[in-house]
PASEBA-1860 file (N, C-alpha, C; in nm, 3 decimals):
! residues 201
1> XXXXXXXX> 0.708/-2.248/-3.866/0.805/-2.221/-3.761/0.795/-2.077/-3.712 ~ 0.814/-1.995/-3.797/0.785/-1.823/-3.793/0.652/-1.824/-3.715 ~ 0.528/-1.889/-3.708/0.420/-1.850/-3.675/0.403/-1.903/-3.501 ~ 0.530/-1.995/-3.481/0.534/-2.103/-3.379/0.602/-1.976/-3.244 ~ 0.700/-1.922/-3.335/0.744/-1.837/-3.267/0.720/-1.727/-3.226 ~ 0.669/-1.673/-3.314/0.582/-1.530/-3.271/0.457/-1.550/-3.132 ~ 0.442/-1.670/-3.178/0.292/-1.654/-3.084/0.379/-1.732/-2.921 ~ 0.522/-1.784/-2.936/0.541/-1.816/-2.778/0.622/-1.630/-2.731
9> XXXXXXXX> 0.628/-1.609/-2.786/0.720/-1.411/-2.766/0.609/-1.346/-2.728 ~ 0.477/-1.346/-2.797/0.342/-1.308/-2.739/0.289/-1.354/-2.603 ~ 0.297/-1.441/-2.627/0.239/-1.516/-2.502/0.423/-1.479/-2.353 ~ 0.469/-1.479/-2.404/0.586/-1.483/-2.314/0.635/-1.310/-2.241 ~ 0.601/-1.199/-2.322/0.600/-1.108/-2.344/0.484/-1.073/-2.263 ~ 0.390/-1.149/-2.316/0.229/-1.081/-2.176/0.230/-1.153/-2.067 ~ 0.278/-1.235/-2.028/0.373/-1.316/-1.901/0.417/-1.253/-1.828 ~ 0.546/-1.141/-1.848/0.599/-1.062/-1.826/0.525/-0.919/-1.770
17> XXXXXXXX> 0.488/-0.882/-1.827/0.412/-0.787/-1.834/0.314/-0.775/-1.721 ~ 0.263/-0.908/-1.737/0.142/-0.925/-1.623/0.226/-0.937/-1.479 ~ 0.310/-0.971/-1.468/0.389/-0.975/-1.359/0.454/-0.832/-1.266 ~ 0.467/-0.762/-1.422/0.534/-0.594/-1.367/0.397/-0.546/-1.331 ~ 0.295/-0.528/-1.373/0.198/-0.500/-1.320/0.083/-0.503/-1.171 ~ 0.144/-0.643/-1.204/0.104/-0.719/-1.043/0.162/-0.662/-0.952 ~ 0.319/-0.660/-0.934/0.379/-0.638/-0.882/0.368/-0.461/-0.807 ~ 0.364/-0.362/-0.952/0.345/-0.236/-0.936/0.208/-0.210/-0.847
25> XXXXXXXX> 0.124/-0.299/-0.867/-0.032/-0.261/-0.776/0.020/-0.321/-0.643 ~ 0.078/-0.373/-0.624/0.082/-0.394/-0.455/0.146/-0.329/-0.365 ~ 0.123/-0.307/-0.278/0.180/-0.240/-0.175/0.169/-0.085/-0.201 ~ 0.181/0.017/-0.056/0.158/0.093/-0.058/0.290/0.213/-0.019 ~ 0.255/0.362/-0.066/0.343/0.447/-0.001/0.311/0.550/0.100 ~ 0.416/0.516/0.210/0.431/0.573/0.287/0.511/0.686/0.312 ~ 0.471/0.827/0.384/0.503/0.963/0.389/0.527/0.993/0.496 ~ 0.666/1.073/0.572/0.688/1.069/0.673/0.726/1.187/0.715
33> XXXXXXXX> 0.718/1.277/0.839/0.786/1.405/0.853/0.839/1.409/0.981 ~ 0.954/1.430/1.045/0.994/1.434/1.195/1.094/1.523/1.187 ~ 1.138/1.577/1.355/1.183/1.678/1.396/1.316/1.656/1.415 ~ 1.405/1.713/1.320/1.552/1.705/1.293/1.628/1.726/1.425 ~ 1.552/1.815/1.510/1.631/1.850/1.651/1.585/1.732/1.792 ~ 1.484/1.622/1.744/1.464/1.532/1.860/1.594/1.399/1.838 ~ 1.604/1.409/1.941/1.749/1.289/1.965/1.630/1.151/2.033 ~ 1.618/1.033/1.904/1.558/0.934/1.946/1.637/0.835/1.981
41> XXXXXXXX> 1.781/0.842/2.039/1.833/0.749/2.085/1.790/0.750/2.243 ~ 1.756/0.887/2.291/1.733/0.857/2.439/1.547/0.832/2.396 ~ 1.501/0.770/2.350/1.341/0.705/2.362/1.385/0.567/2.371 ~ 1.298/0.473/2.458/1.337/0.378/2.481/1.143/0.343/2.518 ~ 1.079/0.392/2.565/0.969/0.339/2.608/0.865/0.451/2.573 ~ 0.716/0.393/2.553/0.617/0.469/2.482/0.469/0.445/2.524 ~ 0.427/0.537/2.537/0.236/0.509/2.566/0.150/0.568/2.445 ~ 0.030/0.512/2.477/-0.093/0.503/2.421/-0.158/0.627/2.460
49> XXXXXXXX> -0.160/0.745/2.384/-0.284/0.863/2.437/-0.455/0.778/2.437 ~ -0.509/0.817/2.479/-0.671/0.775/2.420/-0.701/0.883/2.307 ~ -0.789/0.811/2.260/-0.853/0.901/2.161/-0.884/1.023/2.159 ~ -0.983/1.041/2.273/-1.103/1.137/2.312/-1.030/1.189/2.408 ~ -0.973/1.098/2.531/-0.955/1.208/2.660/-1.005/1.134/2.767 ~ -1.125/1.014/2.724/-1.238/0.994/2.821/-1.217/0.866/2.868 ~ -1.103/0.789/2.812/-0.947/0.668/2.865/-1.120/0.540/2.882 ~ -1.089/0.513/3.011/-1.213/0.407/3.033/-1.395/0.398/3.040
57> XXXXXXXX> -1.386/0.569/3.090/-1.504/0.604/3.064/-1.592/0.673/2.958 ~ -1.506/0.660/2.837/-1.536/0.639/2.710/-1.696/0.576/2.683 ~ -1.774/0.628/2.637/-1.905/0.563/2.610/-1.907/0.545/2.465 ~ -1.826/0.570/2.364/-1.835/0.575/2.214/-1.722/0.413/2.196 ~ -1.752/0.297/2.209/-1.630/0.213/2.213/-1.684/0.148/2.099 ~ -1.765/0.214/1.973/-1.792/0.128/1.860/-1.604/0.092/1.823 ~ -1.506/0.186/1.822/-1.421/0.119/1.742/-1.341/0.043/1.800 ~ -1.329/-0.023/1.919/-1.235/-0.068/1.972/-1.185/-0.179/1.970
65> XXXXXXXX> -1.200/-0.236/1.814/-1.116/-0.335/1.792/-1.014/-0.294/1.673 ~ -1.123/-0.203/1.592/-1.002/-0.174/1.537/-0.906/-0.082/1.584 ~ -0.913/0.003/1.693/-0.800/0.066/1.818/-0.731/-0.017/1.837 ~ -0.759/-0.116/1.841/-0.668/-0.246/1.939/-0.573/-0.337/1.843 ~ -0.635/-0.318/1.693/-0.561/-0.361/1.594/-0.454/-0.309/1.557 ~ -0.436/-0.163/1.589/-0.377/-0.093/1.540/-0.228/-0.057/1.663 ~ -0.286/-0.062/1.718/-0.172/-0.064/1.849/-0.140/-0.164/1.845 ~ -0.188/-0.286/1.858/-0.096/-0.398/1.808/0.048/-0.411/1.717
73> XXXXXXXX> -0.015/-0.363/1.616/0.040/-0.337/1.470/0.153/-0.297/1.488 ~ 0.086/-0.140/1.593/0.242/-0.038/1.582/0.337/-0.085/1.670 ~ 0.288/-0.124/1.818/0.359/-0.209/1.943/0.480/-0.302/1.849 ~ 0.450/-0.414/1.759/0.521/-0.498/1.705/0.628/-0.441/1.603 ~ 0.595/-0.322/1.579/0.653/-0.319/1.505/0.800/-0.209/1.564 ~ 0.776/-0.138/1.649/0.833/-0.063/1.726/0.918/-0.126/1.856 ~ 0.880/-0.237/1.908/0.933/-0.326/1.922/1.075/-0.446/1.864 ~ 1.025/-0.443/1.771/1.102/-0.487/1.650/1.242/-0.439/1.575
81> XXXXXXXX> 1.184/-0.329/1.530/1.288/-0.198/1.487/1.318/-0.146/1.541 ~ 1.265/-0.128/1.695/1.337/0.018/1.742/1.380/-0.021/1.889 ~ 1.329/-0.170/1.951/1.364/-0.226/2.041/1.269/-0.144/2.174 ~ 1.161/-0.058/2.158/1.099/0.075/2.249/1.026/-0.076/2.334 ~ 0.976/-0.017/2.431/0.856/-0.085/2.503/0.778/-0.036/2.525 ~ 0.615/-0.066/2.566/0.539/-0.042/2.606/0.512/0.016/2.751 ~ 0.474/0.067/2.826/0.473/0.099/2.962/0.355/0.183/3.011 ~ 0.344/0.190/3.113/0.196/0.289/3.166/0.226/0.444/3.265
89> XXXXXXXX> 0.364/0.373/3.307/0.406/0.485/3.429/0.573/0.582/3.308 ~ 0.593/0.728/3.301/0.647/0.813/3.281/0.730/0.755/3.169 ~ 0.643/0.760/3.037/0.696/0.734/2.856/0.834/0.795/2.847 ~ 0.819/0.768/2.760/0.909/0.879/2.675/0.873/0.950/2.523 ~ 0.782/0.882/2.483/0.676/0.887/2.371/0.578/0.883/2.389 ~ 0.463/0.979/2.338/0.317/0.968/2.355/0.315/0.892/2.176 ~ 0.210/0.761/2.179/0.151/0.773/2.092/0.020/0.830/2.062 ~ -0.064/0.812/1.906/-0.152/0.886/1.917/-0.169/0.825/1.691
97> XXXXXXXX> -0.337/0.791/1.675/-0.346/0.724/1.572/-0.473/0.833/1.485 ~ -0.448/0.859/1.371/-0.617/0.876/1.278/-0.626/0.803/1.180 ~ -0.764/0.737/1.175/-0.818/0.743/1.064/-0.909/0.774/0.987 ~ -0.862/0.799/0.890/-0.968/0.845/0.804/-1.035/0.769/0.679 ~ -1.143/0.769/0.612/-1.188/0.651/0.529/-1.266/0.764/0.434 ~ -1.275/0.779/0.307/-1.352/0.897/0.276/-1.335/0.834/0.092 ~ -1.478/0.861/0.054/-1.474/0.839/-0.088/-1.371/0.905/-0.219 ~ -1.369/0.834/-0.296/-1.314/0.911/-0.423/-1.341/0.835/-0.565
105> XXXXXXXX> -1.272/0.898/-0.624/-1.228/0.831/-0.781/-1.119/0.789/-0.835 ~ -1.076/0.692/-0.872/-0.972/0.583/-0.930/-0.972/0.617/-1.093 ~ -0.891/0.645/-1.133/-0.859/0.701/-1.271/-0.750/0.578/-1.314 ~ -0.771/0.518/-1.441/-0.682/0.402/-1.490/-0.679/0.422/-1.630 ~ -0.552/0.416/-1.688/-0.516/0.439/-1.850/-0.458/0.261/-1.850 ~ -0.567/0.188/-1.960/-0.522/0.067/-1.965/-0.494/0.081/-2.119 ~ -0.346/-0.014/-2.238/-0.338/-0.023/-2.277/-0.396/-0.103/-2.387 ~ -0.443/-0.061/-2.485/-0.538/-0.193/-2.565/-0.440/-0.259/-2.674
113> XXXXXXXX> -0.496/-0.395/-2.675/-0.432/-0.420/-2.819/-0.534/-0.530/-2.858 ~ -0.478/-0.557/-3.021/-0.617/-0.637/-3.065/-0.553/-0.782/-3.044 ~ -0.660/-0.856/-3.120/-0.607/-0.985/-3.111/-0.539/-1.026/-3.233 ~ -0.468/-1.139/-3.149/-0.354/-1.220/-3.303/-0.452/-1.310/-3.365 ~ -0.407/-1.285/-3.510/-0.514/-1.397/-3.537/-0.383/-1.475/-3.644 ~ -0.500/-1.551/-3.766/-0.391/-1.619/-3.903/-0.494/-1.637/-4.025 ~ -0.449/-1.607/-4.150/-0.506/-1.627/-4.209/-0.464/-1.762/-4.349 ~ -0.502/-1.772/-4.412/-0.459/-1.918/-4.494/-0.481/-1.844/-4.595
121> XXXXXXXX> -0.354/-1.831/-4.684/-0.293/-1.766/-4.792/-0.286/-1.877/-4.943 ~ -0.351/-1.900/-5.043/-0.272/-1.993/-5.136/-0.217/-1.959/-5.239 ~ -0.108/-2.036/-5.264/-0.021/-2.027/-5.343/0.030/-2.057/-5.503 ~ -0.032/-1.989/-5.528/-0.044/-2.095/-5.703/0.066/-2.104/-5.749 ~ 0.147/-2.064/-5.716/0.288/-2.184/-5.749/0.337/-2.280/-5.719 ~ 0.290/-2.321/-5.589/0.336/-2.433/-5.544/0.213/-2.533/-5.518 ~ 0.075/-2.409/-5.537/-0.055/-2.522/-5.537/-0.073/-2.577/-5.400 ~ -0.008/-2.480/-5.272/-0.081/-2.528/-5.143/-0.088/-2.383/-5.075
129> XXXXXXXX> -0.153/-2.407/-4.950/-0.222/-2.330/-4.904/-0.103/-2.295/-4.793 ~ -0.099/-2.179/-4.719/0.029/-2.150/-4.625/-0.031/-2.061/-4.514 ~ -0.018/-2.049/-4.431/-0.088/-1.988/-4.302/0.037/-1.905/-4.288 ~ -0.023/-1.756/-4.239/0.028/-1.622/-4.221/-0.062/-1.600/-4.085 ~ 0.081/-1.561/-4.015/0.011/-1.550/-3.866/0.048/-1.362/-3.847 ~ -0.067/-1.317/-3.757/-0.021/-1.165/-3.761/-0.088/-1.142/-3.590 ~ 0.032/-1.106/-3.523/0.065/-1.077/-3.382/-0.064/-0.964/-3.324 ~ -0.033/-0.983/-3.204/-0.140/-0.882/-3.145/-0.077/-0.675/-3.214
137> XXXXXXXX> -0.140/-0.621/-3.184/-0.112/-0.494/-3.253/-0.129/-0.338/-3.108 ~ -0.070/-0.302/-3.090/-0.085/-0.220/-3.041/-0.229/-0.077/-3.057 ~ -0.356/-0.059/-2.991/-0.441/0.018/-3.084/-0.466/0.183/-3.025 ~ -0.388/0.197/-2.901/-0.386/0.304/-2.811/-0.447/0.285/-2.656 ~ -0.494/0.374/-2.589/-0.546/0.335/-2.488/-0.687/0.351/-2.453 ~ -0.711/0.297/-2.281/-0.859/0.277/-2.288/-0.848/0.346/-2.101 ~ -0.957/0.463/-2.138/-0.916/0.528/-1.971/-1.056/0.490/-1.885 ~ -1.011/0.478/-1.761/-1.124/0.430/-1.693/-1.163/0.479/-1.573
145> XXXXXXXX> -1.261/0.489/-1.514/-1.283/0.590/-1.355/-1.409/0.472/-1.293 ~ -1.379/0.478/-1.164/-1.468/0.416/-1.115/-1.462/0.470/-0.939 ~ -1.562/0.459/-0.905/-1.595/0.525/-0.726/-1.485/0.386/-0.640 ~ -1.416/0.448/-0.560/-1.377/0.385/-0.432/-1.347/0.431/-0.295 ~ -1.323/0.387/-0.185/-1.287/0.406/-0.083/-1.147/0.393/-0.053 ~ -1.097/0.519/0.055/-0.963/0.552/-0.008/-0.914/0.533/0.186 ~ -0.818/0.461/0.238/-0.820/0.491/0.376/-0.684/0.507/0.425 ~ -0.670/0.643/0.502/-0.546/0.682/0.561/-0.507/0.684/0.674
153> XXXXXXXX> -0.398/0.609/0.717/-0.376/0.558/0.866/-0.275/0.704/0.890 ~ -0.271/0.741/0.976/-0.166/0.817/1.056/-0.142/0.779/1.207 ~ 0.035/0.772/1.213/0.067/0.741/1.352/0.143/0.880/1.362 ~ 0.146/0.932/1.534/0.192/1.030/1.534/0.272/1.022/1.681 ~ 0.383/1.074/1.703/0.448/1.055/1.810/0.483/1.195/1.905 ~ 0.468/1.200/2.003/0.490/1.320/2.047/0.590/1.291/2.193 ~ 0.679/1.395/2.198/0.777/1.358/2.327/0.721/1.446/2.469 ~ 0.743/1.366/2.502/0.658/1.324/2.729/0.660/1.457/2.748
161> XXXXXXXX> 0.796/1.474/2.776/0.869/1.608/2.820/0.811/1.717/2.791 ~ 0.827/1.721/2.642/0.799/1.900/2.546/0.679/1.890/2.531 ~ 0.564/1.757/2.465/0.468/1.743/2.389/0.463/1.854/2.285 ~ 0.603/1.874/2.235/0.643/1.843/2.054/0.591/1.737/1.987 ~ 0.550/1.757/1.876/0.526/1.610/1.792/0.665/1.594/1.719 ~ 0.702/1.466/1.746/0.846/1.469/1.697/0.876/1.361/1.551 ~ 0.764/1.299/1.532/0.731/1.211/1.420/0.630/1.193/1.377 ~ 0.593/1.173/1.216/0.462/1.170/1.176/0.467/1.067/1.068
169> XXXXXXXX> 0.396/0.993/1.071/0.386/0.861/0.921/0.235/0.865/0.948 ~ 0.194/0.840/0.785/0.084/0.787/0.702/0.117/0.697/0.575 ~ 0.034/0.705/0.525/-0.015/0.629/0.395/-0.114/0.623/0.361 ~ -0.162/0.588/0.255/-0.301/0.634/0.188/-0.365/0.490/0.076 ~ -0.424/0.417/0.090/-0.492/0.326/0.007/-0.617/0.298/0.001 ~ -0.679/0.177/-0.167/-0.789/0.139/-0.131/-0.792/0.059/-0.032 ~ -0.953/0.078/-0.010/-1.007/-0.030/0.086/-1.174/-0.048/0.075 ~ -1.230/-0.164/0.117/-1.308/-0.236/0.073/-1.405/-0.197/0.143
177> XXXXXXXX> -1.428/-0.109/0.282/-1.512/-0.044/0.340/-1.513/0.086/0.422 ~ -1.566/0.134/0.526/-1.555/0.221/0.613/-1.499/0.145/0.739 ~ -1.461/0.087/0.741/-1.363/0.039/0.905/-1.259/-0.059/0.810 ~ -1.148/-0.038/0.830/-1.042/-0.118/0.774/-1.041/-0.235/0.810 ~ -0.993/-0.354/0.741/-0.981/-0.502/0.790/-0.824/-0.503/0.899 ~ -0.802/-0.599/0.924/-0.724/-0.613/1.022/-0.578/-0.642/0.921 ~ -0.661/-0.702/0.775/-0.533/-0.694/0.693/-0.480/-0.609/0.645 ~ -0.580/-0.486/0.596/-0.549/-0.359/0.566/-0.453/-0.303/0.680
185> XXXXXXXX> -0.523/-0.262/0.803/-0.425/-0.243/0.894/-0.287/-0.277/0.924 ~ -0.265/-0.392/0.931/-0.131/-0.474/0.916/-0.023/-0.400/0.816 ~ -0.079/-0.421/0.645/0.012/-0.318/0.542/0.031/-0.165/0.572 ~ -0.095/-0.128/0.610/-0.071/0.004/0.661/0.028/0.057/0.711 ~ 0.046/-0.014/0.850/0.134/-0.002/0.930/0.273/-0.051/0.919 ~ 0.297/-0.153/0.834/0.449/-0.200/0.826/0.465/-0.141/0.722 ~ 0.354/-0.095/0.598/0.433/-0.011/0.540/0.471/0.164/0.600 ~ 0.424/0.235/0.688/0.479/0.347/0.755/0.628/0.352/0.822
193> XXXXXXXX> 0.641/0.173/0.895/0.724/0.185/0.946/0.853/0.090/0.893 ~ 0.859/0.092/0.757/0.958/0.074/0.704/1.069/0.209/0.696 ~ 0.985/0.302/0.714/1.073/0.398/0.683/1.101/0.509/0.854 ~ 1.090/0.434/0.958/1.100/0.479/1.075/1.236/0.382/1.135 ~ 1.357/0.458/1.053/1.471/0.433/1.085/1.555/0.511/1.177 ~ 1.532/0.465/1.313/1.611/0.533/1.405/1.756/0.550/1.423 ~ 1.841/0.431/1.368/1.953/0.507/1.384/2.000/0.613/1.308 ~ 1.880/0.661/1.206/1.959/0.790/1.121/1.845/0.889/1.173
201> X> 1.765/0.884/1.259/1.725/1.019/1.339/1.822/1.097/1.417
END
């Protein structure tokens, strides 16, 4: 019975565990800085800077899907939360996007433990044999480094009028190459603008 139980607390216990973990690796944080003296109740509508300067006659258009992903992203989401629109003729917001994609190193402290095992004990008093079960064990840790790609979105807002920058969000994660997926993008961005709460600007 004792041995029945230990090993469902083990098993139930790394259940658990695996779950806080899961949980802790997902999603990302976002960092934000804006200008205590801009009043964003009068923004209501917003444009797209270009990149470069060079708008249609741009000859560098390798990225322009993921440009287009990304304005998407932010459009919906600014839309959404903040009720702004899009427009072409006299903003009230300049937008304006970087990214950056640049190598590094991933540092991980994983916990070890051994395995449970049992061993078969006999008893010469009673002349049978009895199984002794002994739980996983705690043995210290196990640190790990490995090369990845690290990619940081920044949205940046600047007002028509002053061209002050009056808001700034990023975030910083892995990613699986040098041009972000469209899914990467997506978290990126809703995670920045979780925290682009206008009625407390």
């Amino acid at each position: 019975m004792k041995k029945n139980l230990n090993a469902g607390n083990y098993r139930k216990w790394s259940g658990y565990l695996g779950i806080v973990f899961l949980l802790a690796s997902c999603g990302t944080t976002a960092h934000i800085e804006k200008d205590d003296n801009a009043d964003f109740s009068r923004y209501k509508t917003f444009a797209w800077l270009d990149k470069d300067g060079e708008g249609r006659f741009d000859k560098n258009r390798a990225n322009d899907l993921s440009e287009l992903r990304i304005r998407e992203a932010v459009n919906k989401e600014l839309e959404k939360s903040a009720g702004w629109k899009e427009v072409k003729n006299r903003p009230d917001v300049l937008l304006t996007y970087d990214v950056l994609v640049e190598k590094g190193i991933k540092q991980s402290t994983n916990p070890v433990y051994s395995r449970p095992y049992s061993r078969l004990i006999y008893n010469p008093y009673t002349r049978r044999y009895t199984t002794i079960y002994y739980p996983s064990q705690f043995m210290g840790y196990e640190r790990d480094e490995r090369p990845i790609r690290e990619g940081t979105v920044t949205i940046s807002m600047i007002d028509a009028r002053t061209d002050k920058t009056v808001w700034q969000g990023w975030t910083t994660d892995e990613v699986n190459s040098k041009n972000l997926t469209s899914r990467e993008i997506q978290m990126a961005v809703r995670s920045i603008f979780k925290k682009f709460d206008v009625a407390k600007n």
